[in-house]
Every structure is written in structure tokens, then in C-alpha cells.
N, CA, C and O of each residue as an XYZ file, in Angstrom:
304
protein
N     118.977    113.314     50.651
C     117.532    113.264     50.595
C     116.970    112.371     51.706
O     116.164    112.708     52.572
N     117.517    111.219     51.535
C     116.949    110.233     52.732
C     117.330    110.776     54.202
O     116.606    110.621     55.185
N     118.679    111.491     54.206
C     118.964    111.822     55.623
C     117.909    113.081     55.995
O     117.426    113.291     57.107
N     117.669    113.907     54.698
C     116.924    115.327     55.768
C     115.648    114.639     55.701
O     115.074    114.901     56.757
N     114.806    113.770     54.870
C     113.605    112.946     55.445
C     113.132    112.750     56.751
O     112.112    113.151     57.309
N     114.141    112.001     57.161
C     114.735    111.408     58.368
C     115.052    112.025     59.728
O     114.827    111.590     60.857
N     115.887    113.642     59.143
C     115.717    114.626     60.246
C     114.131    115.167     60.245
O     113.467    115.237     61.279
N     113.813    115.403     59.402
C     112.302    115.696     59.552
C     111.593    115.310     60.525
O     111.032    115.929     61.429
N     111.679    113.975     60.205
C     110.407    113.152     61.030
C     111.088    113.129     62.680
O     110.510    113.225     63.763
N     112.394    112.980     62.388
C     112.766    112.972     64.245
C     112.790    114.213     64.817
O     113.067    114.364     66.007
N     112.481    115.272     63.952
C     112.487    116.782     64.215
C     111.253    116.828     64.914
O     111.055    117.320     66.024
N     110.283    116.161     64.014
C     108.639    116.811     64.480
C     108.633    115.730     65.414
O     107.717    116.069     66.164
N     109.117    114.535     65.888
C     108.793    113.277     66.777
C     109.358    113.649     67.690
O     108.808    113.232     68.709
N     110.600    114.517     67.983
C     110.920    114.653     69.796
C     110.994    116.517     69.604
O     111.696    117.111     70.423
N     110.498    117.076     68.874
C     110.459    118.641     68.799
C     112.268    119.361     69.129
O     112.377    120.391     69.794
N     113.281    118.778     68.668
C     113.956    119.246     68.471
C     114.610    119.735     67.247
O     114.001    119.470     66.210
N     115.614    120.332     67.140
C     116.017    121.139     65.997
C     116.622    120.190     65.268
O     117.291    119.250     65.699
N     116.244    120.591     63.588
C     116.477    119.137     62.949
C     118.594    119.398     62.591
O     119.363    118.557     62.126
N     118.915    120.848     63.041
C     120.311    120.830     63.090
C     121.530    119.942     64.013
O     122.698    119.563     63.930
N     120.022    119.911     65.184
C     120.485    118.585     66.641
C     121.232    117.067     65.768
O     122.290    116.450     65.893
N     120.081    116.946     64.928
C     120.433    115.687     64.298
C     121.064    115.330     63.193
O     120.729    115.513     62.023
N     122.329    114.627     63.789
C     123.588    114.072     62.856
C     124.027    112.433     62.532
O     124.281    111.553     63.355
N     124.024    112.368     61.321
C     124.050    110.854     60.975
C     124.497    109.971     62.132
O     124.189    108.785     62.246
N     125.326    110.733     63.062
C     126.328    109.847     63.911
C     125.437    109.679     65.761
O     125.788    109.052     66.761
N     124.320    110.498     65.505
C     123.661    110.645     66.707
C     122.885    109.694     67.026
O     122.082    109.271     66.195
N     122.966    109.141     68.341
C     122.363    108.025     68.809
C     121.002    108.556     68.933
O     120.839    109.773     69.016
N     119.789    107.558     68.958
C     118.511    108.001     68.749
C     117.891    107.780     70.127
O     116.740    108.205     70.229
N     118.469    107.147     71.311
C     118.194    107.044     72.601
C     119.430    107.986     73.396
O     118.897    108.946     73.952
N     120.987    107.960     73.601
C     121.457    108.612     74.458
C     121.406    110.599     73.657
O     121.232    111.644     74.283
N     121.601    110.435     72.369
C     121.807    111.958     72.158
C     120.768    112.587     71.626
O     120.820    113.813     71.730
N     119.909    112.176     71.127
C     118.372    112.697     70.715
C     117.599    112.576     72.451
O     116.696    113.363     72.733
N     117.950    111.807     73.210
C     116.940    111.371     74.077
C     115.458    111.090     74.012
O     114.533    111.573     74.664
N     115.479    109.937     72.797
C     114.335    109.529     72.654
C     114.112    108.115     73.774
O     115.042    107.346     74.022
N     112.679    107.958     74.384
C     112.551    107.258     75.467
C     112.163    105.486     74.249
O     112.469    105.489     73.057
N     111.851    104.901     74.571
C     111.191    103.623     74.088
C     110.527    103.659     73.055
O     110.730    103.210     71.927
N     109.080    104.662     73.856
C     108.210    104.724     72.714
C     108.466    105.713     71.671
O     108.088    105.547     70.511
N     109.150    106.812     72.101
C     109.308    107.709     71.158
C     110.250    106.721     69.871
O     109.630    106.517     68.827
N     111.641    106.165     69.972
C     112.117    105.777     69.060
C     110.887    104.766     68.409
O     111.115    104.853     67.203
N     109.782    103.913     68.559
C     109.103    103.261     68.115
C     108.254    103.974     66.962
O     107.895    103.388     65.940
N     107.990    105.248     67.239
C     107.209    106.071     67.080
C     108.079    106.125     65.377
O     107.940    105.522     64.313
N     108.748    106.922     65.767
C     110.189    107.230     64.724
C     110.370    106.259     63.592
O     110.457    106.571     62.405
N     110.427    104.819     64.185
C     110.465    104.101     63.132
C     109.181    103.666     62.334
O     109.255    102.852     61.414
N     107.807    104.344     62.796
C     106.713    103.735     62.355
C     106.909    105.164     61.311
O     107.337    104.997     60.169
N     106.736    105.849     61.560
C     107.024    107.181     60.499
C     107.906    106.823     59.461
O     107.501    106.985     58.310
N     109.014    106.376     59.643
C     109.761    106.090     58.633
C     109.939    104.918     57.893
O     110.668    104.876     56.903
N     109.293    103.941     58.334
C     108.117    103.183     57.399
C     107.185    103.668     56.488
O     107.142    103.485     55.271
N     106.462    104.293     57.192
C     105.696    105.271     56.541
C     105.779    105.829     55.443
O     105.055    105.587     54.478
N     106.777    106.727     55.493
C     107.650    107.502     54.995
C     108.109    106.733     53.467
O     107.680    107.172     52.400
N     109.187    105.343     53.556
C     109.670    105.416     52.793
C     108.502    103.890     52.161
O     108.824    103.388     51.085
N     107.704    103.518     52.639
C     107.307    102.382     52.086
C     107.868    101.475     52.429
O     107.893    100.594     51.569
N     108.626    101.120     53.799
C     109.312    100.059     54.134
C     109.313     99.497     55.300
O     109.364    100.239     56.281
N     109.266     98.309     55.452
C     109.238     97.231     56.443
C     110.160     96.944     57.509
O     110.444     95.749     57.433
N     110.807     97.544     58.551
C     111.598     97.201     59.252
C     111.332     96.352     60.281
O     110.544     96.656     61.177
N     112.234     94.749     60.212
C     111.586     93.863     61.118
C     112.389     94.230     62.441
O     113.438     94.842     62.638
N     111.114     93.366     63.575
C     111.517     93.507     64.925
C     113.435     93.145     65.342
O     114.118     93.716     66.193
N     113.815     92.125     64.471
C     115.346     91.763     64.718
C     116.488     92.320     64.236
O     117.607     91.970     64.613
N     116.239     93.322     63.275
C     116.804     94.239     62.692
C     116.613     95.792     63.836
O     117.598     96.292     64.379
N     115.388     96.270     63.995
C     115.242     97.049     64.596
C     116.415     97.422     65.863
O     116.824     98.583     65.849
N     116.941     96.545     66.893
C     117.233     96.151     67.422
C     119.247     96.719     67.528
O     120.163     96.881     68.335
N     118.847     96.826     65.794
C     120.618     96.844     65.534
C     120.426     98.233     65.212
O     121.406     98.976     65.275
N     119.120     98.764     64.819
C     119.198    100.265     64.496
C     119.446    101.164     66.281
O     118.846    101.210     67.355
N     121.008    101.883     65.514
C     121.092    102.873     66.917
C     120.996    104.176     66.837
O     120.543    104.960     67.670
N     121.616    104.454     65.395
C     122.512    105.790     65.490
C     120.881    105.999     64.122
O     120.109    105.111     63.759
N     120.903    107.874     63.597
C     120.652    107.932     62.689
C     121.012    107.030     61.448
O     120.371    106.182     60.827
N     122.555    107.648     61.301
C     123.017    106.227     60.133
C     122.530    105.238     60.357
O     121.611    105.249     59.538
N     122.432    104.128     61.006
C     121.937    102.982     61.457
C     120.406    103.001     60.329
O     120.229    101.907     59.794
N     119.345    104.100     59.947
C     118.163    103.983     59.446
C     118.616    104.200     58.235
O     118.285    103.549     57.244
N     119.439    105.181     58.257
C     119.730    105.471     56.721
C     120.562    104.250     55.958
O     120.179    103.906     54.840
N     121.269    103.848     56.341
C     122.035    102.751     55.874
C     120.482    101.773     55.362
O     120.045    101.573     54.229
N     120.046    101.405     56.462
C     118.739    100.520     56.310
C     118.232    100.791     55.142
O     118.367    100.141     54.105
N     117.537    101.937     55.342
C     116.518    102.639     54.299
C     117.407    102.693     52.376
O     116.874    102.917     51.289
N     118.462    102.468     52.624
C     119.475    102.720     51.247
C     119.346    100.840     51.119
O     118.886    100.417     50.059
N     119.615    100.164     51.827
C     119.266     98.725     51.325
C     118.076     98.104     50.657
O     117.909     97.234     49.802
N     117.200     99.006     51.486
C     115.815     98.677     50.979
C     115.500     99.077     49.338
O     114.540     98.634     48.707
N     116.527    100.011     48.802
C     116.087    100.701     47.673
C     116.982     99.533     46.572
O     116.546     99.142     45.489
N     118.292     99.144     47.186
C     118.618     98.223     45.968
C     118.236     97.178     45.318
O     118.869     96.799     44.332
């Protein structure tokens, strides 16, 4: 659930196919999202789940997994 969320929003945020995107896919070299686009991404998925991701954390988010992992902490 949280992962096809997740493809969603990076589906409609860089208009690629949400099949492109795999837990293991980097969100700058294999999505080729630029700066703002990944910024973008994470404001949606804030959005999205009701959650706060700080600037020093952000930082460590790379991969898809990287949000999802996040986003599953936030719920415990």
C-alpha cells in the first residue's frame, strides 16, 4: 500500500511509468529526478501520508525504500 502510494506520486512527479519504479531505485541516478523534482516528491509524500520529514533525515533518503522504510516508522 505505502509502496504503490509512493509510485503514484513519483509517477505523476517525473511522468514516468509507475512500473519504472522499484523499491531499490535511486530517486536521483535511476528515476532521474533533478533537485527540485526529488523536493517536490517529498513534499507530496508528506502530504500524502501526514508526515514530517526533517531536513537531516532527508538527506539519508536515496532509494524508494529509503521513503518507505521512513514512512513505516512514522506509523509505529
Amino acid at each position: 500500500m505505502i509502496f504503490e502510494t509512493i509510485q503514484d506520486i513519483i509517477s505523476k512527479q517525473l511522468g514516468i511509468e509507475k512500473s519504472a519504479i522499484l523499491p531499490e531505485s535511486n530517486l536521483l541516478t535511476d528515476l532521474d529526478a533533478d533537485s527540485i523534482e526529488a523536493v517536490e516528491i517529498i513534499m507530496s509524500i508528506e502530504d500524502e501520508f501526514g508526515v514530517e520529514i526533517p531536513e537531516d533525515s532527508i538527506e539519508n533518503i536515496v532509494t524508494v525504500q529509503d521513503l518507505i522504510d521512513f514512512i513505516e516508522g512514522q506509523a509505529e
